[in-house]
N, CA and C atoms of all chains as a GROMACS GRO file, in nm:
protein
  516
    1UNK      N    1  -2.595   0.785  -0.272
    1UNK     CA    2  -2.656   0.729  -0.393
    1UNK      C    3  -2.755   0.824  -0.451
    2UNK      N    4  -2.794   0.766  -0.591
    2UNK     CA    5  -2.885   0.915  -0.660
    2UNK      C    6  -2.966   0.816  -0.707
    3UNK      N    7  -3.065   0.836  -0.770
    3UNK     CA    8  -3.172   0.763  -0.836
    3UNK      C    9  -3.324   0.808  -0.844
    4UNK      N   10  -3.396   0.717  -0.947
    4UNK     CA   11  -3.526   0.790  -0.915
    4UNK      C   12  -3.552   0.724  -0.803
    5UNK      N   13  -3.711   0.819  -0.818
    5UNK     CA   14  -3.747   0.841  -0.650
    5UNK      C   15  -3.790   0.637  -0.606
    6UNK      N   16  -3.863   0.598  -0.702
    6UNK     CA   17  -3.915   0.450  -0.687
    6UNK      C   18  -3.752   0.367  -0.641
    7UNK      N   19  -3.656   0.405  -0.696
    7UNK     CA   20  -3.584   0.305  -0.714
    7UNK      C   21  -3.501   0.350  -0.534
    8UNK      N   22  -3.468   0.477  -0.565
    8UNK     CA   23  -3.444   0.512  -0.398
    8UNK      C   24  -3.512   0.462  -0.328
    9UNK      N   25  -3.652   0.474  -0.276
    9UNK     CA   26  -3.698   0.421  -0.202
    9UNK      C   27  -3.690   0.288  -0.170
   10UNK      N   28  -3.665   0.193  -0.257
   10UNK     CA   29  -3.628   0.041  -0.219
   10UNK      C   30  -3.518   0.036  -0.153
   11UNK      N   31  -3.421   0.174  -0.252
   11UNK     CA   32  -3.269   0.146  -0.161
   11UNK      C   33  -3.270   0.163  -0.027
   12UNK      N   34  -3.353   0.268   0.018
   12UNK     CA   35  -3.368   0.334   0.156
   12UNK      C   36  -3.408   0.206   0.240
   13UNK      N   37  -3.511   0.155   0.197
   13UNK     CA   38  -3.601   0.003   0.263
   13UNK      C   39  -3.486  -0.062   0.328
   14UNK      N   40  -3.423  -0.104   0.179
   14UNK     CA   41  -3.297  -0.225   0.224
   14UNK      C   42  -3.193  -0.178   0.300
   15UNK      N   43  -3.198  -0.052   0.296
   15UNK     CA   44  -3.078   0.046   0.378
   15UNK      C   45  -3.079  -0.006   0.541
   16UNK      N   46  -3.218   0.057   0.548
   16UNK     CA   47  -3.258   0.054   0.678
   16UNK      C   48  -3.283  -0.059   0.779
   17UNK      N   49  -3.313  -0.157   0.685
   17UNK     CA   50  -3.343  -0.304   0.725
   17UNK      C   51  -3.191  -0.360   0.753
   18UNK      N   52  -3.085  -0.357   0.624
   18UNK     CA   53  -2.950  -0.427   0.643
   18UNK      C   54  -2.877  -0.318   0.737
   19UNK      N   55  -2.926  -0.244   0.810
   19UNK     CA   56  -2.811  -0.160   0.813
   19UNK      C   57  -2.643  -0.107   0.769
   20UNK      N   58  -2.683  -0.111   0.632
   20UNK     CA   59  -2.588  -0.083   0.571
   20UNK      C   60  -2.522   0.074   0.540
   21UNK      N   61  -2.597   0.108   0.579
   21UNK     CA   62  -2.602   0.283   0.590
   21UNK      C   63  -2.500   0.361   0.653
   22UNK      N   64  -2.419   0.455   0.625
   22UNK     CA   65  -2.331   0.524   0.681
   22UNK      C   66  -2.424   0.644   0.784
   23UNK      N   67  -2.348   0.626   0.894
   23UNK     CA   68  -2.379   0.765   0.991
   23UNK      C   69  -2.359   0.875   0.907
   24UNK      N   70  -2.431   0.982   0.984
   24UNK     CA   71  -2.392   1.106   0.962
   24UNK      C   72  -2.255   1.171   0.930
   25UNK      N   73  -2.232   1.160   1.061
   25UNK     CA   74  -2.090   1.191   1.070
   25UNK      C   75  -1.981   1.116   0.981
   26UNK      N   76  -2.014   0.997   0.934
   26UNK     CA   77  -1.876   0.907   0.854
   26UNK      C   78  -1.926   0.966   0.696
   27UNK      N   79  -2.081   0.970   0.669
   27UNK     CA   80  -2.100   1.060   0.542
   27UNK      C   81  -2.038   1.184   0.511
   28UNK      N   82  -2.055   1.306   0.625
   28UNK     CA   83  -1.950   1.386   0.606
   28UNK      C   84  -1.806   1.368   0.606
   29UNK      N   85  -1.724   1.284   0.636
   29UNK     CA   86  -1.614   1.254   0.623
   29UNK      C   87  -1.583   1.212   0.515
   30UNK      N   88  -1.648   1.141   0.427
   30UNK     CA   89  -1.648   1.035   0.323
   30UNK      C   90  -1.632   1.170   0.214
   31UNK      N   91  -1.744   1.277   0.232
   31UNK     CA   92  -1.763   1.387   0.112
   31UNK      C   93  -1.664   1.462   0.127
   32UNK      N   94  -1.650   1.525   0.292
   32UNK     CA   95  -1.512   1.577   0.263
   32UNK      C   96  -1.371   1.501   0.247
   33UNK      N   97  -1.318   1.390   0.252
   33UNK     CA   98  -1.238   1.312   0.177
   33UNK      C   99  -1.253   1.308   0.068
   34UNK      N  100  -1.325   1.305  -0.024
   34UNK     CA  101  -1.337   1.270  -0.176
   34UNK      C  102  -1.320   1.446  -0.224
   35UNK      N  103  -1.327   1.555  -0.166
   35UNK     CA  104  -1.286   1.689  -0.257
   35UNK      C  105  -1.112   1.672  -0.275
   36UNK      N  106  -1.061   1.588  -0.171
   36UNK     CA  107  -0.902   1.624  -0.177
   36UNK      C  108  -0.883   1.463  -0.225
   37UNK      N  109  -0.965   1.351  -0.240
   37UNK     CA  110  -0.870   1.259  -0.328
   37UNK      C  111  -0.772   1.254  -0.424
   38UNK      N  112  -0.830   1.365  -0.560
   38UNK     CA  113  -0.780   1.405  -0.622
   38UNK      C  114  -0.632   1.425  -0.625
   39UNK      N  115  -0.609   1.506  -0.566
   39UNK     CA  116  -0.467   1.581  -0.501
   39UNK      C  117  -0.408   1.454  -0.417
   40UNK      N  118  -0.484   1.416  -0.359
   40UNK     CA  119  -0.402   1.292  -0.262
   40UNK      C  120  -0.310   1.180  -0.346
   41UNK      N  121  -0.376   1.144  -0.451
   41UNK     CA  122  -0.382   1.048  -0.497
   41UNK      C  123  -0.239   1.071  -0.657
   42UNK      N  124  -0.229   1.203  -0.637
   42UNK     CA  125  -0.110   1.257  -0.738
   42UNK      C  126  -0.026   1.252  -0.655
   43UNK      N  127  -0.057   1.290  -0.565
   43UNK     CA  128   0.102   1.277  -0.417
   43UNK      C  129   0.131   1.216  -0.446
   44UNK      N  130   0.036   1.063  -0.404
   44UNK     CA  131   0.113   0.928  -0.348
   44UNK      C  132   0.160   0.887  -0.471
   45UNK      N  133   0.098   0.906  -0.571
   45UNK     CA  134   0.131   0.834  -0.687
   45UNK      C  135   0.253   0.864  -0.749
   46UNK      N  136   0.296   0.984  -0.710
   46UNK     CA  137   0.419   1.030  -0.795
   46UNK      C  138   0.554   1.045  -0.688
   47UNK      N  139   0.507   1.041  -0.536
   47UNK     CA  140   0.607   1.035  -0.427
   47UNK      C  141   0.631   0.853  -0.488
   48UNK      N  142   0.550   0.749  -0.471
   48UNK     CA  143   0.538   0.623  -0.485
   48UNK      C  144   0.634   0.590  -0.580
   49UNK      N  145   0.665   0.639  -0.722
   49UNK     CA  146   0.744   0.647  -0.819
   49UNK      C  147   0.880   0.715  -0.821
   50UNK      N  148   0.937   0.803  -0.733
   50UNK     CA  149   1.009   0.826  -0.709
   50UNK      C  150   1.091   0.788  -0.604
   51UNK      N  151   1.010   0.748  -0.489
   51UNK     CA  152   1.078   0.644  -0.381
   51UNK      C  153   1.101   0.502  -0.454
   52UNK      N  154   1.026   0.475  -0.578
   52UNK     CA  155   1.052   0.328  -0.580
   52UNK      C  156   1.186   0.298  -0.618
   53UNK      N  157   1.188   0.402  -0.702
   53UNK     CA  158   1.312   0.409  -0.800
   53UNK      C  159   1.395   0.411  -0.736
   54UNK      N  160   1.424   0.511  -0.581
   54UNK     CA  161   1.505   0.475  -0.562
   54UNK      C  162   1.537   0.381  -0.431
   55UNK      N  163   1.438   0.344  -0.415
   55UNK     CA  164   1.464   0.186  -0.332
   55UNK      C  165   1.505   0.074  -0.439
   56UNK      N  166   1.494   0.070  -0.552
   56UNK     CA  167   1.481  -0.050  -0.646
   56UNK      C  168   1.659  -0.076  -0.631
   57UNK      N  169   1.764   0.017  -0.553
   57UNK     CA  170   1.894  -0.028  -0.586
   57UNK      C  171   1.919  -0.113  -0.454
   58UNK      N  172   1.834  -0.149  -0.377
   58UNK     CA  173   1.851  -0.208  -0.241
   58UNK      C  174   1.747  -0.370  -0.221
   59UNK      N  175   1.707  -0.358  -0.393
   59UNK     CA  176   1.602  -0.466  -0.409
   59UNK      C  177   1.698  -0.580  -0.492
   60UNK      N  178   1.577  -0.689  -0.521
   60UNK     CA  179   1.653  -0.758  -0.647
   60UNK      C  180   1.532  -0.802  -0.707
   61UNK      N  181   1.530  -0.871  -0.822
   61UNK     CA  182   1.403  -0.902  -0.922
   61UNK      C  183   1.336  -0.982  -0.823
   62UNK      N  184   1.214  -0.966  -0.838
   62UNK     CA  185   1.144  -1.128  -0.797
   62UNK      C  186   1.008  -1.130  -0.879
   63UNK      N  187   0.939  -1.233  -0.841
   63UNK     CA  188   0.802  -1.215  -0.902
   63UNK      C  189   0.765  -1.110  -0.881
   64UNK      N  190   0.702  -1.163  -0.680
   64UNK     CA  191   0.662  -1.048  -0.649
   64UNK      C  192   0.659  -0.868  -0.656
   65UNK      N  193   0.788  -0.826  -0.683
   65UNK     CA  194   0.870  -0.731  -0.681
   65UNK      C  195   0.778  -0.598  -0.824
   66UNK      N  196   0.674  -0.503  -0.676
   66UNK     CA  197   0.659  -0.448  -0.829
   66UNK      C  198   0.677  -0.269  -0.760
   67UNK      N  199   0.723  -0.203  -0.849
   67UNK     CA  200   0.732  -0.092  -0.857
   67UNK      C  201   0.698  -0.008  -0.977
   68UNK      N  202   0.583   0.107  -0.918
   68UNK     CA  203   0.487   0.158  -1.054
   68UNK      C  204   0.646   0.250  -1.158
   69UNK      N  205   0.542   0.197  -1.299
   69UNK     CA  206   0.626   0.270  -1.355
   69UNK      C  207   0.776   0.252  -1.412
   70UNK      N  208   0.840   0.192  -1.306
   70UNK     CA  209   0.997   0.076  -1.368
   70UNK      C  210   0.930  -0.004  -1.425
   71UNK      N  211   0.870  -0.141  -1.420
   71UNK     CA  212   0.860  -0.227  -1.506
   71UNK      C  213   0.665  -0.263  -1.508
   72UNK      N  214   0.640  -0.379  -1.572
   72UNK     CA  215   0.501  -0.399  -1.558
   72UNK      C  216   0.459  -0.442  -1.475
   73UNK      N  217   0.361  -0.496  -1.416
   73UNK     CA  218   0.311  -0.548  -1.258
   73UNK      C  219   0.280  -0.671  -1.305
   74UNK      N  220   0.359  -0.745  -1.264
   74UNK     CA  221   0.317  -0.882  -1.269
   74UNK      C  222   0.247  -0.934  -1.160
   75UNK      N  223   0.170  -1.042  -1.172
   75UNK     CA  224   0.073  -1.155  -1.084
   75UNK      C  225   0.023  -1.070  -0.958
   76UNK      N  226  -0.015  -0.955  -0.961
   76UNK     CA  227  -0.097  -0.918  -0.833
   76UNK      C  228  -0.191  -0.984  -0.800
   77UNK      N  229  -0.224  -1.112  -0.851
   77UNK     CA  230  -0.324  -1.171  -0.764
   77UNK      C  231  -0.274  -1.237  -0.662
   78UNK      N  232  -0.118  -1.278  -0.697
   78UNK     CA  233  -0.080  -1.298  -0.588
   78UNK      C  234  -0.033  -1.222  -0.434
   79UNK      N  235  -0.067  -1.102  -0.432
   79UNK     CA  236  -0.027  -1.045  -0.310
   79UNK      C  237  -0.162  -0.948  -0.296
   80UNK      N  238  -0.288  -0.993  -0.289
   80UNK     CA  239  -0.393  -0.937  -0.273
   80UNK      C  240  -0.398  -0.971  -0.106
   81UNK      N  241  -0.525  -0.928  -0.030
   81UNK     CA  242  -0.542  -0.979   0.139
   81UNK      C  243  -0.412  -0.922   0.197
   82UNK      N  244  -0.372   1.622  -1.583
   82UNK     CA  245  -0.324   1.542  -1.451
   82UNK      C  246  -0.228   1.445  -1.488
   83UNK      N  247  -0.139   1.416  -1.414
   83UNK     CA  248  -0.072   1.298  -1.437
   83UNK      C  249  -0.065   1.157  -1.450
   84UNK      N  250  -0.016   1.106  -1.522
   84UNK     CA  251  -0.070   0.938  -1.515
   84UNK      C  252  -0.074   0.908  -1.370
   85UNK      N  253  -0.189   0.829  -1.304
   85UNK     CA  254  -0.169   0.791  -1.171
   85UNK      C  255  -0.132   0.666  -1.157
   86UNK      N  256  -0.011   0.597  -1.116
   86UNK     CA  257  -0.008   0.426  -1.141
   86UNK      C  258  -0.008   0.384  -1.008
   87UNK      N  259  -0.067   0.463  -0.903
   87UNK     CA  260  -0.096   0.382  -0.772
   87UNK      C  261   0.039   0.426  -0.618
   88UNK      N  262  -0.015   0.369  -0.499
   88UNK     CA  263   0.162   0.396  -0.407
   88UNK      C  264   0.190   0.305  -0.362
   89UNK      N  265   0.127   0.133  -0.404
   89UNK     CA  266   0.188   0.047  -0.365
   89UNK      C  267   0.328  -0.003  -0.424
   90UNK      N  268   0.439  -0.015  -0.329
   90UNK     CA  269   0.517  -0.087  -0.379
   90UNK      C  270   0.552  -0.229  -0.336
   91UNK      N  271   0.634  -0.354  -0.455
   91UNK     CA  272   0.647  -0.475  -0.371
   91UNK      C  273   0.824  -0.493  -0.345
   92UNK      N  274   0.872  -0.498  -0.264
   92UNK     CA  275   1.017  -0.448  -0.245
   92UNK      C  276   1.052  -0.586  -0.186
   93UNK      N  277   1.152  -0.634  -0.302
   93UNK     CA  278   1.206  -0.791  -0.236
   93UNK      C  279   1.364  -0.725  -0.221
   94UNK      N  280   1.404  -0.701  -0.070
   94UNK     CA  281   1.562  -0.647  -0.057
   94UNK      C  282   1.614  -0.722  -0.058
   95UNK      N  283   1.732  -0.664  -0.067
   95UNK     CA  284   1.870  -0.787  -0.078
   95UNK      C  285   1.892  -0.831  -0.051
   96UNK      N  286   1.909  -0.772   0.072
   96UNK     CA  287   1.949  -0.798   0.259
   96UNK      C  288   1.844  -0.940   0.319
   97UNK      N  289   1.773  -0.967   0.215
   97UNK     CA  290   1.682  -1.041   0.316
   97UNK      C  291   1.631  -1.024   0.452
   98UNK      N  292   1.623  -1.142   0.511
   98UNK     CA  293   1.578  -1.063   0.633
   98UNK      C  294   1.608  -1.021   0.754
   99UNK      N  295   1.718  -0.975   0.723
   99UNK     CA  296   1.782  -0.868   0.799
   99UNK      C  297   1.787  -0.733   0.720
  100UNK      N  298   1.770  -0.726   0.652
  100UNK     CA  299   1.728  -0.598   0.596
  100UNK      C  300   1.600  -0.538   0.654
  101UNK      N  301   1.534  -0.649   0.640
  101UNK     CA  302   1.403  -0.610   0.712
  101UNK      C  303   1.422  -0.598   0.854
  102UNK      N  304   1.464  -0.686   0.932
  102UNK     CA  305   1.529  -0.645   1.052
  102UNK      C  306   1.562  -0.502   1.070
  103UNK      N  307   1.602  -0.465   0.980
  103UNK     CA  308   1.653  -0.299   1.022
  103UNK      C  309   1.566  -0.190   1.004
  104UNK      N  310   1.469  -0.238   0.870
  104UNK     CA  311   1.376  -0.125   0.898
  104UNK      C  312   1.267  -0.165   1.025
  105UNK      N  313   1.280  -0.261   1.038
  105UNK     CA  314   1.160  -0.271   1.160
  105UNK      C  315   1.192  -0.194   1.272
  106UNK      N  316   1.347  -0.250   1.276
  106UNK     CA  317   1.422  -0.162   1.434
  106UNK      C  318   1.409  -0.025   1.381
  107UNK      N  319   1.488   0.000   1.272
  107UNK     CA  320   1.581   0.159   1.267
  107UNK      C  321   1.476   0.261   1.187
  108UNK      N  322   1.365   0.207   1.096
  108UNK     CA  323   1.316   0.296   1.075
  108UNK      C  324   1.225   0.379   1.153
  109UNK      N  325   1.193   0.572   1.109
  109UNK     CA  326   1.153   0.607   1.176
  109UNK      C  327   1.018   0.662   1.112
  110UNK      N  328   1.024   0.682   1.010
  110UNK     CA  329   0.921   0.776   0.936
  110UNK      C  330   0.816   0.633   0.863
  111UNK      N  331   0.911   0.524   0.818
  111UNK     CA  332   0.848   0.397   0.750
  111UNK      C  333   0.793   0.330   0.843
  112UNK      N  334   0.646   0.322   0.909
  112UNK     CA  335   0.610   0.245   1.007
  112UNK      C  336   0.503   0.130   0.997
  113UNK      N  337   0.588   0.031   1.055
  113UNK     CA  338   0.551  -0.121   1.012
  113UNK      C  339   0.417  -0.112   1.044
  114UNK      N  340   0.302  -0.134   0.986
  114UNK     CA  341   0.138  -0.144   1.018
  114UNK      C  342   0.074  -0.278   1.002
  115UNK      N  343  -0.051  -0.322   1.048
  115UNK     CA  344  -0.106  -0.420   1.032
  115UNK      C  345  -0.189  -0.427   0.882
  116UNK      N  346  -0.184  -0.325   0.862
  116UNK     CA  347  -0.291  -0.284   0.706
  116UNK      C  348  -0.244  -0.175   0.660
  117UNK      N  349  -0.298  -0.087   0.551
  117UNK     CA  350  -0.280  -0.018   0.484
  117UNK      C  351  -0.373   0.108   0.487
  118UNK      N  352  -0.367   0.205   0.405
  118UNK     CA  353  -0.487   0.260   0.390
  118UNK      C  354  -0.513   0.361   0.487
  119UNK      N  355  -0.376   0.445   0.491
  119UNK     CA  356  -0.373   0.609   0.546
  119UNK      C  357  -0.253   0.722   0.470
  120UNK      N  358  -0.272   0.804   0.514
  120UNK     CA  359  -0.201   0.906   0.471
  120UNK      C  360  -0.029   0.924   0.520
  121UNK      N  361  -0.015   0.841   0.537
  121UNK     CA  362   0.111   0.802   0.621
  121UNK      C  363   0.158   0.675   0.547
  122UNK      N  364   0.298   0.698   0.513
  122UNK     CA  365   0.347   0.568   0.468
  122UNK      C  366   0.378   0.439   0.603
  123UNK      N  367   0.317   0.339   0.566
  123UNK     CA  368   0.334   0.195   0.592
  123UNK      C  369   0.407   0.094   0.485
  124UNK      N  370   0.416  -0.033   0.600
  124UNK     CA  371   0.462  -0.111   0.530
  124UNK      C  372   0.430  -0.275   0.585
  125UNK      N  373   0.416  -0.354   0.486
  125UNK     CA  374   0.368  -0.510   0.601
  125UNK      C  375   0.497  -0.559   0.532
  126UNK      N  376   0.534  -0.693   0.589
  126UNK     CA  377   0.606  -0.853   0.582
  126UNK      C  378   0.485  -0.963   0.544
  127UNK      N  379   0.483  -0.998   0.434
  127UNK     CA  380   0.388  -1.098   0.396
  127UNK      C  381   0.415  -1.186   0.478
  128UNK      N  382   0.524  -1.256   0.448
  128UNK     CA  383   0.583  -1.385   0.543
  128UNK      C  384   0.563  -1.441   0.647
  129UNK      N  385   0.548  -1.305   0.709
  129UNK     CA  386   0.546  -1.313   0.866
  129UNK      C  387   0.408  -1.269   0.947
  130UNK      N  388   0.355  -1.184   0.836
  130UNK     CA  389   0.204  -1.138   0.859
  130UNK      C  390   0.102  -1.194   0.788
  131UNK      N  391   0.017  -1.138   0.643
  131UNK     CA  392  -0.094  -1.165   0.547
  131UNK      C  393  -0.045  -1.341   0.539
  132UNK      N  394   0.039  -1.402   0.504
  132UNK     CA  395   0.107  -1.420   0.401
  132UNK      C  396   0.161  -1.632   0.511
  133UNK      N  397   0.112  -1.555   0.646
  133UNK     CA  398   0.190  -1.655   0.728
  133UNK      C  399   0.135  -1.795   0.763
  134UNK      N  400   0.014  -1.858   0.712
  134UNK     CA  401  -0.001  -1.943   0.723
  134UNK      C  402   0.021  -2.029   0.588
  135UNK      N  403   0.038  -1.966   0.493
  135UNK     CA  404   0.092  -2.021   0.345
  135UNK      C  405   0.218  -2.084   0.339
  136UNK      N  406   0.192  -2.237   0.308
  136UNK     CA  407   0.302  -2.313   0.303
  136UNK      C  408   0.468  -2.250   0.213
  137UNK      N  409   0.569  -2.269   0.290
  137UNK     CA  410   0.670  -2.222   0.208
  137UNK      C  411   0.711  -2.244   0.085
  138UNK      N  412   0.649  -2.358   0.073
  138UNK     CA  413   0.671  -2.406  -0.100
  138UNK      C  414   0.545  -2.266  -0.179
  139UNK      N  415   0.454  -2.287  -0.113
  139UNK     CA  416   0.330  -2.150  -0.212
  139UNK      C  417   0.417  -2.065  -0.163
  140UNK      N  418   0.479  -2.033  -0.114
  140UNK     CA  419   0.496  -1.876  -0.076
  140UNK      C  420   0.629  -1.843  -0.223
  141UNK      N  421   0.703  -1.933  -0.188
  141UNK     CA  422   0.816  -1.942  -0.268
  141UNK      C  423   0.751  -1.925  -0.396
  142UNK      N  424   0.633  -2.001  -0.473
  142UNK     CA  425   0.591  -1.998  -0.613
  142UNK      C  426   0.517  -1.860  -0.582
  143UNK      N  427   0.462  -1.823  -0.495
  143UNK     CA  428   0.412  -1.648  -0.524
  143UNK      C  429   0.531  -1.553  -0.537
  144UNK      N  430   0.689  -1.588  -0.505
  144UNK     CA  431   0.762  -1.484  -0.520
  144UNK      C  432   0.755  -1.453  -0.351
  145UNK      N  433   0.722  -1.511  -0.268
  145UNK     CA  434   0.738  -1.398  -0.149
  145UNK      C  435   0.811  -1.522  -0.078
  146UNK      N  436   0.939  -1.391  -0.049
  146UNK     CA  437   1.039  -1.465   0.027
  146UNK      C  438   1.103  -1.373   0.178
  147UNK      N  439   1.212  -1.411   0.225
  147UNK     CA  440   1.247  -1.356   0.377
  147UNK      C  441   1.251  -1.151   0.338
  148UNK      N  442   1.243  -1.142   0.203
  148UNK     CA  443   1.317  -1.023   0.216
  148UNK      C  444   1.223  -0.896   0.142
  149UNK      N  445   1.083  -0.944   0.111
  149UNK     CA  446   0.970  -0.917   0.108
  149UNK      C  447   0.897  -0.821   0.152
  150UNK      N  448   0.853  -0.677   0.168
  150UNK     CA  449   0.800  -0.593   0.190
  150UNK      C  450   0.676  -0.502   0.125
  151UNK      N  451   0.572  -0.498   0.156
  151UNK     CA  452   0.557  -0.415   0.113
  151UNK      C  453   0.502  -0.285   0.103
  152UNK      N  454   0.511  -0.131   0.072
  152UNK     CA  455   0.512  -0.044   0.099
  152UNK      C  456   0.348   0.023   0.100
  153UNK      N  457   0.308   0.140   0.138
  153UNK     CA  458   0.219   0.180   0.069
  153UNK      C  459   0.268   0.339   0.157
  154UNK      N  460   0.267   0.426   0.028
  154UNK     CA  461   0.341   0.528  -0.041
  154UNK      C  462   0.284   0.649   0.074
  155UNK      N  463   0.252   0.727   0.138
  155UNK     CA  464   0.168   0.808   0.167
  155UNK      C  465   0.274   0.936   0.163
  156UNK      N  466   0.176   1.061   0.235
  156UNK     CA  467   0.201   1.215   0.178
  156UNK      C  468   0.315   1.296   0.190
  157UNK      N  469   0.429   1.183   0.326
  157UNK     CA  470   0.517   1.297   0.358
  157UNK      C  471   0.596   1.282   0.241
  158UNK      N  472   0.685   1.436   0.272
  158UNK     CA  473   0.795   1.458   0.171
  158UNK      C  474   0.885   1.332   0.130
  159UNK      N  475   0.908   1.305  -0.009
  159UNK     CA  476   0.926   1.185  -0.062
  159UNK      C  477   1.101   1.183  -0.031
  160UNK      N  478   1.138   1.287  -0.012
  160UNK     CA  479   1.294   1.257   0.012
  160UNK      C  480   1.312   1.248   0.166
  161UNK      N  481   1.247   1.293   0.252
  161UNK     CA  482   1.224   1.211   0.428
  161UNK      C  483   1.203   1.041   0.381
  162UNK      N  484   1.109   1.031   0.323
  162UNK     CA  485   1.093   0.861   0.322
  162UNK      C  486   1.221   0.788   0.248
  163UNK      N  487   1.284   0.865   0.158
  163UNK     CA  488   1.384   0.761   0.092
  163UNK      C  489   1.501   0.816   0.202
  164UNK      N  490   1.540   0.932   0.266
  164UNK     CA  491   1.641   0.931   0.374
  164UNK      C  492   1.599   0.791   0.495
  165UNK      N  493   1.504   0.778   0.531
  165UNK     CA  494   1.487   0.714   0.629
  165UNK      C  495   1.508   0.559   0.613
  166UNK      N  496   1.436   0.568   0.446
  166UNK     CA  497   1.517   0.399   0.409
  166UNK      C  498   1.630   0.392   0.410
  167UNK      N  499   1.757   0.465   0.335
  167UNK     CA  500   1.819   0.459   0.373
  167UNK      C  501   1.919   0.460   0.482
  168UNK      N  502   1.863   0.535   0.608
  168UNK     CA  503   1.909   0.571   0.743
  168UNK      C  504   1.856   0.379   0.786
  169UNK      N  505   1.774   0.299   0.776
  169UNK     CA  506   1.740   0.198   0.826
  169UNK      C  507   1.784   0.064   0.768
  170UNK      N  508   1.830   0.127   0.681
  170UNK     CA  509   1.896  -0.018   0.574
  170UNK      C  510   2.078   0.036   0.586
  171UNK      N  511   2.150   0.090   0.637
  171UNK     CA  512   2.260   0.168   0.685
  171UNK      C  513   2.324   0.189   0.550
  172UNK      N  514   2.252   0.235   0.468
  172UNK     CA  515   2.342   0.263   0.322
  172UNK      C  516   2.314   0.407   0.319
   0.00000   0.00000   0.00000
């Protein structure tokens, strides 16, 4: 988190009190994960679209049934959890 | 950059559930997980997992039925993952 210094310091307070705070070690993981999200996230996204397509001939319509890119995403609230 | 539209997929097969039957047995690279949320493609069964204490009548009005899957996309080579569906679904 960034902020001024007053407003940090409360965060730090409540940090420390809720222990809500990431270790060391899971902070560095977290920063070095987020330089390659980027890139990760074109993978999956475009492997995701190309496998769907071609799983979609082994599927059949349903509600549920969504694959990025073939059609629109319907009712994802229903398959949230 | 490219449009990003996400790597979940919701895959209602044909086969029902014996389709699923087969990737559970035969697949090798598609591996059935309790959750999501690695670099490795997974996949759950609502039905039978998230999804399993929901009466069959709700399940039926959400769309989730025996043949129900669903994917989440990860890094390996995208033509290993569609060989393997297909190697597990015997088409």
């Amino acid at each position: 988190m960034l902020g001024r210094a007053d407003a940090m310091a409360r965060v730090r307070d409540a940090m420390i009190r809720a222990g809500t705070n990431l270790g060391p070690f899971d902070a560095w993981l977290a920063t070095r994960g987020a330089r390659t999200l980027a890139v990760r996230m074109e993978r999956q996204s475009a492997s995701a679209r190309r496998a769907g397509a071609h799983f979609s001939s082994a599927t059949r319509p349903s509600r549920a049934s969504t694959i990025p890119g073939s059609r629109p995403i319907p009712s994802m609230r229903w398959l949230g959890g | 950059m490219p449009r990003i539209q996400g790597a979940m997929l919701s895959l209602d097969l044909r086969g029902g559930a014996l389709a699923v039957e087969g990737l559970m047995t035969r697949a090798r690279l598609l591996e059935f997980a309790p959750s999501f949320g690695d670099v490795a493609t997974t996949w759950t069964y609502p039905t039978r997992t998230s999804h399993r204490r929901v009466s069959a009548e709700e399940q039926a009005a959400m769309g989730i039925g025996p043949g129900l899957v669903r994917v989440s996309v990860g890094l390996e080579d995208v033509n290993d993952l569609m060989a393997d569906f297909d190697q597990a679904l015997g088409r």
